[in-house]
VOGU-3710 file (C-alpha; in Angstrom, 3 decimals, decimal comma):
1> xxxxxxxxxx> 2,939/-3,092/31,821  1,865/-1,728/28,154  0,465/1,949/28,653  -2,467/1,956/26,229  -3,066/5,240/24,769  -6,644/6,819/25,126  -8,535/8,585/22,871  -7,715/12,572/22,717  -10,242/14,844/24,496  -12,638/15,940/22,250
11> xxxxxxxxxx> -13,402/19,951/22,250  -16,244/20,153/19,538  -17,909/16,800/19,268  -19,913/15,322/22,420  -17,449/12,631/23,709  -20,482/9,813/23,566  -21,468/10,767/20,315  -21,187/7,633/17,341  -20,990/7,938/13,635  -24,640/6,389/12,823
21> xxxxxxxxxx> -26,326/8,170/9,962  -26,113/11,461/8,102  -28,668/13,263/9,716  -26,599/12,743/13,362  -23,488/14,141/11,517  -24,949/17,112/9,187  -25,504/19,895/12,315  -21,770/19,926/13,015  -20,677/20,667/9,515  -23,305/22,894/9,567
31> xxxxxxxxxx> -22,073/24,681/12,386  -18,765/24,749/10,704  -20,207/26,172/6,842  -21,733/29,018/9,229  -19,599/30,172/12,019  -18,092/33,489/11,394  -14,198/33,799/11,857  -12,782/36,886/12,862  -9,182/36,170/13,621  -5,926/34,328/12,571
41> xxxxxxxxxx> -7,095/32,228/15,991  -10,870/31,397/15,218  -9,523/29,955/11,727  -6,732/27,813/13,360  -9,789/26,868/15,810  -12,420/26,321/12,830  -9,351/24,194/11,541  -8,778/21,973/14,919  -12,370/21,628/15,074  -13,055/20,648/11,498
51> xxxxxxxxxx> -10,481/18,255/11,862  -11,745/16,587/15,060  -14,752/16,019/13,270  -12,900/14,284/10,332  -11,038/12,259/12,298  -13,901/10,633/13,793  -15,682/9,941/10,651  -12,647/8,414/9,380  -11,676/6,076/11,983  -15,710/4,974/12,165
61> xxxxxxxxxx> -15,317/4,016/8,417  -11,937/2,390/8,949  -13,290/0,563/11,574  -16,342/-0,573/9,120  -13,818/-1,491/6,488  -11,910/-3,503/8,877  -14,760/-5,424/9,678  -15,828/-5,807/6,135  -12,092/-7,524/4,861  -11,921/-9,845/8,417
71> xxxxxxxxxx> -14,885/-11,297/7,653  -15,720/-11,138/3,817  -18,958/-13,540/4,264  -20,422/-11,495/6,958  -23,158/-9,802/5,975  -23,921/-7,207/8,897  -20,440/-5,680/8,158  -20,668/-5,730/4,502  -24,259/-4,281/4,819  -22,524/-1,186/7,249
81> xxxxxxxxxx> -19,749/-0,197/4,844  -21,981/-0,510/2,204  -24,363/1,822/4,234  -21,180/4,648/4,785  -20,552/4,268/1,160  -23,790/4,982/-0,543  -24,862/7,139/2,182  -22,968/8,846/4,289  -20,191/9,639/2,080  -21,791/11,123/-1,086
91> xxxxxxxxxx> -23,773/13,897/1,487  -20,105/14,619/2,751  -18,176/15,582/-0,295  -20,331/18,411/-1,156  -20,473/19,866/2,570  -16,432/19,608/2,036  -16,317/21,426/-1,063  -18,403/24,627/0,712  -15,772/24,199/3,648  -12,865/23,908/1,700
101> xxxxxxxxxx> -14,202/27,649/-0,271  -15,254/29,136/3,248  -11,244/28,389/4,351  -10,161/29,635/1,310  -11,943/32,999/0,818  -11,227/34,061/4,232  -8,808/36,889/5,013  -6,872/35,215/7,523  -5,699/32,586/5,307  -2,658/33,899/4,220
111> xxxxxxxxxx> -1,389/34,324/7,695  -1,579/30,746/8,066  -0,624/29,679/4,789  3,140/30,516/6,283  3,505/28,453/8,612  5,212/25,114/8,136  1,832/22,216/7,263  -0,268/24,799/6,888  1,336/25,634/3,743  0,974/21,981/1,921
121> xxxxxxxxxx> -2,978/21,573/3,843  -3,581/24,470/1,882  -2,021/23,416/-1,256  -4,066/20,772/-0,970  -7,419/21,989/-0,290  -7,146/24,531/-3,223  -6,599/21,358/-5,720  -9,492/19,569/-3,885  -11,828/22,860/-5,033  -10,291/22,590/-8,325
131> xxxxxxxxxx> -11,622/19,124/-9,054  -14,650/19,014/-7,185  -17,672/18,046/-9,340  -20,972/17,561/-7,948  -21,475/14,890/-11,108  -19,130/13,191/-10,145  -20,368/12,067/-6,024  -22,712/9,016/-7,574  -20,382/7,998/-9,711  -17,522/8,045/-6,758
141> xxxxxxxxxx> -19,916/5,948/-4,786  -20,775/3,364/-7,507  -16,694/3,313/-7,929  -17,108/2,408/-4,613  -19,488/-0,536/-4,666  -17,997/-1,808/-7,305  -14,240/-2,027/-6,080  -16,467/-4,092/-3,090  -16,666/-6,666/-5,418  -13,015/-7,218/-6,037
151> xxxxxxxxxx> -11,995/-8,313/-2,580  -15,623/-10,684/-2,021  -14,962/-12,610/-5,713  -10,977/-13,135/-4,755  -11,982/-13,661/-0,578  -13,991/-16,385/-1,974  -11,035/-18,370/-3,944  -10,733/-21,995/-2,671  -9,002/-25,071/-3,718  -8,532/-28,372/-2,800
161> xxxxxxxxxx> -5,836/-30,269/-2,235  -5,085/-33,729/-0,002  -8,776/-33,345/0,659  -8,377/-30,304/2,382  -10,196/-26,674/1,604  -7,249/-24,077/1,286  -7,751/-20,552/0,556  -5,159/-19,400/-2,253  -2,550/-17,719/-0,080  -2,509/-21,475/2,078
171> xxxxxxxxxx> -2,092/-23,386/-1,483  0,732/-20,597/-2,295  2,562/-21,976/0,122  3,472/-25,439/-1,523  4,844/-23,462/-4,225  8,020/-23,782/-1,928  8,106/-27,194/-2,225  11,163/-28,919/-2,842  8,785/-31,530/-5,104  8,214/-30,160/-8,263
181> xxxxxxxxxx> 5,694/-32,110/-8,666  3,380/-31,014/-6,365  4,611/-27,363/-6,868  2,993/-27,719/-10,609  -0,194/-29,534/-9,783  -0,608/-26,445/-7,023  0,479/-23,917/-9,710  -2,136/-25,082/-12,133  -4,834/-25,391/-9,340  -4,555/-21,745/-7,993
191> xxxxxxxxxx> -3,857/-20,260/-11,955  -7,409/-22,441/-13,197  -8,937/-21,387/-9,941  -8,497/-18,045/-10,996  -9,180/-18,083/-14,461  -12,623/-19,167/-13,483  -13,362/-16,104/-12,733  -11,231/-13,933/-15,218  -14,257/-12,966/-17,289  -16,497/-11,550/-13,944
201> xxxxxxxxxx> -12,489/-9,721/-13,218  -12,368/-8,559/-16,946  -16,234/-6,900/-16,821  -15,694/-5,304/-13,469  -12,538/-4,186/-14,765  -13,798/-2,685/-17,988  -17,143/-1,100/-16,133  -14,695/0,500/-13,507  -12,562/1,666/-16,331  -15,596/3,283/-17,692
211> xxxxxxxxxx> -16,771/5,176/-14,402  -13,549/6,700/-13,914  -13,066/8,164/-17,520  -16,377/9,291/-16,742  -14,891/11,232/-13,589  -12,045/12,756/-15,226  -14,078/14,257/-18,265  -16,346/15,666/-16,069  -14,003/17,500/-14,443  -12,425/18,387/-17,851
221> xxxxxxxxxx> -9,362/16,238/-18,000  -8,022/14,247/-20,943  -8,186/10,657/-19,220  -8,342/9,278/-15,452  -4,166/9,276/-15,288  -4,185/13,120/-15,725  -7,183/13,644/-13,216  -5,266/11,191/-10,622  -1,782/13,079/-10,637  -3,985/16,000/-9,530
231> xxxxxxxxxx> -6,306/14,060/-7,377  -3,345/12,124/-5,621  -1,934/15,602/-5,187  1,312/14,181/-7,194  3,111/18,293/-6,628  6,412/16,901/-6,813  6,478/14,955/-10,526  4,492/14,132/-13,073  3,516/11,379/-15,750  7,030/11,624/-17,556
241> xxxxxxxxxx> 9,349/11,052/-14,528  7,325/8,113/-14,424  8,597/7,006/-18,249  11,879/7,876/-16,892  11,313/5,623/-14,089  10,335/3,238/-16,590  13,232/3,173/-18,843  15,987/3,033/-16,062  14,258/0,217/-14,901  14,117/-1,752/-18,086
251> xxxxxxxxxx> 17,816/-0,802/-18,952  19,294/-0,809/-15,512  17,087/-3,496/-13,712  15,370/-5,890/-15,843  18,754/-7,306/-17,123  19,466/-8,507/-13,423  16,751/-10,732/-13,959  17,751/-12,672/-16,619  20,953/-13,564/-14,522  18,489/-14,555/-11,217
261> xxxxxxxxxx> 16,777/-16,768/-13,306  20,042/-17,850/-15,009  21,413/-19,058/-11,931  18,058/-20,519/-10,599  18,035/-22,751/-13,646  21,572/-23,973/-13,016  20,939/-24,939/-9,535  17,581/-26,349/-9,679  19,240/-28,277/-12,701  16,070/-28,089/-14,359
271> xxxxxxxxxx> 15,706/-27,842/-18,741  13,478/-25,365/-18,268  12,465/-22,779/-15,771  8,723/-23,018/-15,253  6,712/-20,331/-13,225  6,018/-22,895/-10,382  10,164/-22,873/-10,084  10,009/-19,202/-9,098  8,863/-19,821/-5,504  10,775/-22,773/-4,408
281> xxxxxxxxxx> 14,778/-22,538/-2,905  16,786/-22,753/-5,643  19,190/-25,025/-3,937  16,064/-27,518/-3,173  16,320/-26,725/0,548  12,795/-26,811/2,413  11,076/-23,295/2,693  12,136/-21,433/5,020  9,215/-21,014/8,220  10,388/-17,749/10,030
291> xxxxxxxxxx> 7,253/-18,330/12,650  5,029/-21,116/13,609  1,599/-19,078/13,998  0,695/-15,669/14,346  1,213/-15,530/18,083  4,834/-16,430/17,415  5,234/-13,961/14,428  3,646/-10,868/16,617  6,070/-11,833/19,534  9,218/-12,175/17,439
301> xxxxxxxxxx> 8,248/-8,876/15,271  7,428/-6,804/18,808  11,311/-7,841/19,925  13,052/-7,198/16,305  11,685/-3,687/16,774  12,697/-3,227/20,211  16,078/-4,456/19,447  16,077/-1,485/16,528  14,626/1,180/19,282  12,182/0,400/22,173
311> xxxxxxxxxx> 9,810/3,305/21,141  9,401/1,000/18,204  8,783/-2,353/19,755  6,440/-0,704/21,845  4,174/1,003/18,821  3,528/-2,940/18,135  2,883/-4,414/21,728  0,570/-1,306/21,944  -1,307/-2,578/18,802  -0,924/-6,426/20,246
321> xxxxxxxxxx> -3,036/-5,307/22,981  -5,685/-3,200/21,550  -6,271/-6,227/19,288  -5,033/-4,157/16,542  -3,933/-6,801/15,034  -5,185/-9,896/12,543  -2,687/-11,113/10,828  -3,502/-15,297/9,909  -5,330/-16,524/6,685  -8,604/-17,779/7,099
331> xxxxxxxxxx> -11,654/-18,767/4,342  -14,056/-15,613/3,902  -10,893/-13,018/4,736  -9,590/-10,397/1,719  -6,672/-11,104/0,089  -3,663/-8,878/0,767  -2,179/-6,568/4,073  -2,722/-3,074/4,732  -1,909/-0,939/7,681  -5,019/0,734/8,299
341> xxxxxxxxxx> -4,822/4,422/10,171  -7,488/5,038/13,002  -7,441/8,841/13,062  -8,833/9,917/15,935  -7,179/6,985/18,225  -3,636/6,940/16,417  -2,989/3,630/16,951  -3,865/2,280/13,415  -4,700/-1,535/12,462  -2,778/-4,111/10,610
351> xxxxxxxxxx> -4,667/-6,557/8,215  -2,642/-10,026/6,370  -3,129/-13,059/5,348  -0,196/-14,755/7,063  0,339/-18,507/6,679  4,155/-18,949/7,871  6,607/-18,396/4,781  9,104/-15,668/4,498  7,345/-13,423/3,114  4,779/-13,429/5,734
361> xxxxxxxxxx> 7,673/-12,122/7,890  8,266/-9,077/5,438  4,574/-8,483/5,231  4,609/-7,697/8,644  7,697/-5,914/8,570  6,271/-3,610/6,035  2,875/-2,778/7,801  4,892/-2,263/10,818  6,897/0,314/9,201  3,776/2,114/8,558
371> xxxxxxxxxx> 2,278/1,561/11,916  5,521/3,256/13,469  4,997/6,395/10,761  1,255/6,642/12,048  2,627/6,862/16,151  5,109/8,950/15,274  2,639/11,346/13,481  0,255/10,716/16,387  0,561/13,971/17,937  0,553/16,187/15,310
381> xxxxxxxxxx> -1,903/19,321/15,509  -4,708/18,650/12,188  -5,073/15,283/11,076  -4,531/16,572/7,135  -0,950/16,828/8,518  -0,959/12,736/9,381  -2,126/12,488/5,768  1,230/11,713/4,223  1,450/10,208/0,434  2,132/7,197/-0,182
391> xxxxxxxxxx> 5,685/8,164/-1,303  6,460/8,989/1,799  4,169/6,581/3,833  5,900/3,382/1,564  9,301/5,019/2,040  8,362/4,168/6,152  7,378/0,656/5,122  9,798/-0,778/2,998  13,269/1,580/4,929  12,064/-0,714/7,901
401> xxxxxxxxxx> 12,136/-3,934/5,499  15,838/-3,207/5,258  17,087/-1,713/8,362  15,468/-4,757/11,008  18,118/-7,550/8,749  20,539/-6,862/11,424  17,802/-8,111/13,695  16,475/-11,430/11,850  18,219/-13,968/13,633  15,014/-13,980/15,830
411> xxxxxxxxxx> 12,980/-15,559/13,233  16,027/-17,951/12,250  17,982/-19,703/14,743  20,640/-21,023/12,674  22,324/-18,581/9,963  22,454/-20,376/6,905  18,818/-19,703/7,219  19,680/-16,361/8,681  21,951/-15,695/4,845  19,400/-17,275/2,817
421> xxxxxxxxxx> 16,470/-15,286/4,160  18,774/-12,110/3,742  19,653/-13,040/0,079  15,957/-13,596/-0,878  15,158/-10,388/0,383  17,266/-8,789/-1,781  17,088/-10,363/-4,516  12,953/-9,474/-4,061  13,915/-5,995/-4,439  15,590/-6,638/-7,429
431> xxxxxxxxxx> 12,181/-8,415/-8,431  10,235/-5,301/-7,186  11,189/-2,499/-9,229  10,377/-4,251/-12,735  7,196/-5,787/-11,678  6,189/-1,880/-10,394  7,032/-0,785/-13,790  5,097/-3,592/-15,546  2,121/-2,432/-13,030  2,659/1,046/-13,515
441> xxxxxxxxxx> 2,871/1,596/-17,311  0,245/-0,760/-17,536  -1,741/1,754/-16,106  -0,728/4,198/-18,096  -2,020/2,754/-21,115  -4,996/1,805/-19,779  -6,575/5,128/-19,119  -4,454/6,771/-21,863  -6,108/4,268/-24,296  -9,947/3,994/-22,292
451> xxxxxxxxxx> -11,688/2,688/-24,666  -9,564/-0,341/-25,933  -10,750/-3,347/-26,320  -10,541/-6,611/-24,160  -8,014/-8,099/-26,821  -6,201/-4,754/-26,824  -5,605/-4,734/-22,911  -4,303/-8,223/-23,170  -1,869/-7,300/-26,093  -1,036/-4,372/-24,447
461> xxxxxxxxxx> -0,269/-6,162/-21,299  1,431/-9,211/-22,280  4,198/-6,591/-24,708  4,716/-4,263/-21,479  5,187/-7,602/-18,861  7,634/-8,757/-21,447  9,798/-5,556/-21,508  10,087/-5,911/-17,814  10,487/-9,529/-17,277  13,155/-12,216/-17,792
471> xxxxxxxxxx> 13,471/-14,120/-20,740  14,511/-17,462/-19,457  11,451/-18,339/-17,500  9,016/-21,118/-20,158  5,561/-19,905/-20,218  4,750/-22,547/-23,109  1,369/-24,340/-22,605  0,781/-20,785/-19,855  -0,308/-18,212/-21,862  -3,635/-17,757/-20,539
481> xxxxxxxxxx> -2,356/-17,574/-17,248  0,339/-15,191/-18,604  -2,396/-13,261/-20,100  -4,579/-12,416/-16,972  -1,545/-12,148/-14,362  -2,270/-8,976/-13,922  -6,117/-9,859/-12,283  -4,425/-10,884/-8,651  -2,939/-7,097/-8,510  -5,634/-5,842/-6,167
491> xxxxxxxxxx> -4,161/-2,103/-6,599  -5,796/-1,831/-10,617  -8,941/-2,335/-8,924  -9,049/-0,810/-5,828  -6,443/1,409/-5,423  -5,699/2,743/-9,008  -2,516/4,514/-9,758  -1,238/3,482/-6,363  1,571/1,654/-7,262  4,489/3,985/-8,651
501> xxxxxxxxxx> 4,814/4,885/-5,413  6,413/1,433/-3,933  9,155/1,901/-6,416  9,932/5,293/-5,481  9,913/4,565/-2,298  11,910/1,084/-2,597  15,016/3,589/-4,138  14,385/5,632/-1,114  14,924/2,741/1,134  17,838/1,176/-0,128
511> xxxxxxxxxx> 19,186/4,988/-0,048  17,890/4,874/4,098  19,462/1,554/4,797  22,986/2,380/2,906  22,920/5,450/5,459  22,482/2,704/8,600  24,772/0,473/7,364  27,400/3,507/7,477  25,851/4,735/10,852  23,156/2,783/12,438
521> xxxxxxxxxx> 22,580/5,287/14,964  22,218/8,469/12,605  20,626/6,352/9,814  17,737/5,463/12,290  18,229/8,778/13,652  17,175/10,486/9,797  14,552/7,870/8,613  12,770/8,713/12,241  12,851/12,508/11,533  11,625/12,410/8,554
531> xxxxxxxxxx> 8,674/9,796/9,350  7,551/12,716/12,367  6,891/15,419/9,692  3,597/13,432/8,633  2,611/15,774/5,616  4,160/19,256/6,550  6,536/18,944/4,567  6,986/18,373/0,587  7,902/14,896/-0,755  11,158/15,751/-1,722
541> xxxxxxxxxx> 12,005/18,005/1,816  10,797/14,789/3,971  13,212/12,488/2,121  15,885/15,101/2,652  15,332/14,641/6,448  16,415/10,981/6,112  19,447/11,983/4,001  18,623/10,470/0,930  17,265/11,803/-2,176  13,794/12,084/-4,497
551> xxxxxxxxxx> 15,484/10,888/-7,605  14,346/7,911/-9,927  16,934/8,960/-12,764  19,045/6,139/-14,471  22,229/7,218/-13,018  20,402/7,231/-9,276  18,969/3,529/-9,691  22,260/2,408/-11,107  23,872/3,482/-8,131  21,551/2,059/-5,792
561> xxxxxxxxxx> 21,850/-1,219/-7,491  25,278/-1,576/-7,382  24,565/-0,997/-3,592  22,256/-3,940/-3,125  24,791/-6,024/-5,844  27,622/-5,672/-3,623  25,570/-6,287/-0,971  24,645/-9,825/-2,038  27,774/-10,743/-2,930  28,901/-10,469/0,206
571> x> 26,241/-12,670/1,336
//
């Protein structure tokens, strides 16, 4: 019997009442901008209350988002996130601003201010006052719209093949095939199917480029990077431990490319190593199929967790029965996976676009990872505190990557499979941390250099992809696919500057799994600990809780890499 959590009691909002329009919502931050508070205990109230109110806002426009990437071509939920964006959400941001100054100026802040999560809330609300421009609301919520577009252009990416309609995650799929042929007439029909729309990707690109200069200016920063290290509250580094994350990568990582594609070459016994050979087993064995359907995948995801704790397993079957969970590609669905947090509810929601290859099984892996870091945060007193960045919320996704291995014989009954599945992992991770570079200090440029042109961004994209990329691979007769690769990464568009992060936090969870493999019970023990602290805690003090560091130095990576090395020549 699955005990499904219920909503917590609510102490300041009527328990019936529903996020519908603005006028519903404005009394209670009224009520909020004017109550007086004359105690250390009516501003930890004011704070419980304020974030009640929050939290039910922000699970009504999860839910609306939700809706909105299910079911792309419906145009009832596209119409009611639409509706939050343009007009809910601009009337909130200033209404924030005056409540952020109210906490601020008050007397009894201080008091507070000690005490452990308080002390980063804080932090952060002081840096939200600092870059708070009324300007800049209508040109967040054209951002907005226009990010919209993104996921309804790609959602809408078909091909056909043996006279069936296949969205481009199902035609991905052949890409494992053990025929080349087929893997190169699938290659060319997904990279032209894009392309087709590479011009519409390249204006919404360029206008999206413009709108956020436009933000940063007007809030007196040099370019949109600058305004997002504040913005993203990055307190613990800045923009050049990111060009030292760079540079390690391209002298410590990228060379371990050249000798995975060295060896794929050799035993595909191929002349030359064409992008459509990247997917495909290298020893010409059939893909591996980890599940049959996404029944099958839940079921054998809900027991690898269990076997790694049963607090775990049970996050999942919690989620299974809420319907929490949609996890098989369909026409008119988003591309991509997310783990969605429902804030007032704390049992969040996981989005993919399964289709039954390996990295399906990761996928959901990964969003599990972050579904555990949201129920173990569940409890915690004011929601800013569940708020964790995404340094430490990828650090939960991609530890639990590594640390369910032990458990994968469920999704593969015999254990060559079992090895192989293992050894393709790792040797992902290896893939990882240069394409999050190439990603990364793409960005960079990007908003460094706003107003380049379109044949600058290409230049400027093909030299950085090939500082981070192996030089065996033939991309002759590809260039224009080579040239807008960068289109399918949804996080430019949607999400920008979010992407640093997964390499951070991929060095943090090889670090997390070399501390199970030594003690499975205290490495589980420290990656749980420091997943409870949410956000009270500083980057750098909640990796210290698993017993691993916040380091992305040369000497760091190398070490880590000899870790995973070792690790897959044992395999």
């Amino acid at each position: 019997m699955i005990d499904i959590p219920s909503r917590p009691q609510r102490t300041f909002i009527p328990e019936d009442f529903k996020v519908e329009t603005w006028e519903g919502l404005a009394p209670y931050f009224d009520e909020l901008k004017n109550r007086a508070i004359e105690s250390d205990d009516a501003l930890r109230q004011w704070f419980k209350d304020r974030s009640e109110l929050e939290s039910i806002i922000s699970e009504d426009a999860g839910w609306r988002y939700i809706k909105m990437t299910c079911y792309t071509d419906n145009e009832e939920y596209s119409k009611a996130y639409q509706y939050f964006v343009t007009e809910i959400s601009p009337k909130i941001a200033p209404i924030s601003d005056q409540l952020n100054k109210k906490a601020v100026a008050s007397e009894y802040l201080s008091d507070l201010e000690k005490e452990t999560g308080f002390d980063i809330m804080i932090r952060e609300m002081k840096k939200d006052i600092e870059i708070f421009r009324e300007e800049n609301i209508p040109i967040n919520t054209e951002i907005q719209t226009e990010t919209q577009k993104y996921g309804q252009i790609s959602g809408a990416m078909t091909v056909e093949y043996d006279g069936k309609e296949l969205t481009l995650q199902q035609a991905a799929v052949n890409l494992q095939s053990t025929n080349r042929k087929l893997r190169e007439e699938i290659y060319h029909k997904i990279a032209d199917r894009r392309l087709e729309d590479k011009q519409t990707f390249d204006d919404l690109f360029t206008k999206l480029i413009g709108l956020r200069d436009k933000v940063a200016k007007n809030t007196g920063f040099n370019n949109f990077r600058d305004y997002m290290f504040k913005a993203m509250g990055r307190f613990d580094y800045t923009p050049a431990d990111c060009f030292e994350f760079h540079n390690a990568v391209a002298h410590e990582v990228a060379p371990m490319l050249n000798t995975l594609a060295k060896d794929r070459k050799e035993k595909l016994k191929v002349d030359q190593l064409r992008p459509w050979d990247k997917a495909v087993d290298p020893e010409n064995r059939e893909a591996l199929k980890p599940f049959k359907d996404g029944k099958d995948l839940t079921a054998k995801t809900i027991e690898c967790f269990k076997r790694l704790d049963p607090f775990l397993g049970q996050c999942l079957a919690i989620m299974n029965e809420m319907g929490h969970l949609d996890l098989e590609s369909r026409k008119g669905k988003a591309p991509g996976g997310y783990n969605y947090p429902l804030a007032e509810i704390g049992v969040p929601f996981i989005f993919m676009n399964a289709t039954s290859t390996h990295r399906d099984m990761i996928t959901i892996l990964h969003e599990g990872g972050h579904a555990v870091h949201s129920f173990l945060t569940r409890d915690l007193e004011i929601s800013d505190f569940k708020n964790t960045p995404s340094e430490v919320a990828e650090l939960a996704s991609m530890s639990m990557e590594l640390i369910s291995m032990d458990h994968w014989d469920l999704f593969f009954d015999n254990e060559e499979d079992l090895k192989r599945a293992k050894v393709e992992h790792l040797e992902q991770i290896i893939e990882t941390l240069p394409w999050v570079a190439t990603i990364d200090k793409f960005q960079h440029w990007l908003y460094e250099n706003a107003n380049h042109t379109l044949e600058e961004r290409h230049a400027a994209w093909l030299r950085i992809f090939e500082e981070f990329s192996d030089n065996i691979t033939d991309w002759s007769g590809l260039e224009e696919n080579k040239k807008y690769m960068w289109q399918k990464q949804l996080h430019l568009y949607e999400v920008p500057f979010y992407y640093i992060e997964y390499g951070m936090a991929q060095l943090g969870a090889v670090a997390v799994w070399k501390n199970y493999k030594e003690n499975a019970q205290k490495g589980l023990e420290g990656y749980m600990n420091a997943l409870k602290l949410g956000y009270t805690k500083s980057i750098p003090e909640v990796y210290a809780a698993a017993n691993i560091k916040f380091d992305f130095s040369q000497s760091y990576i190398k070490e880590l890499m000899t870790f995973v090395k070792a690790e897959l020549e044992d395999l």
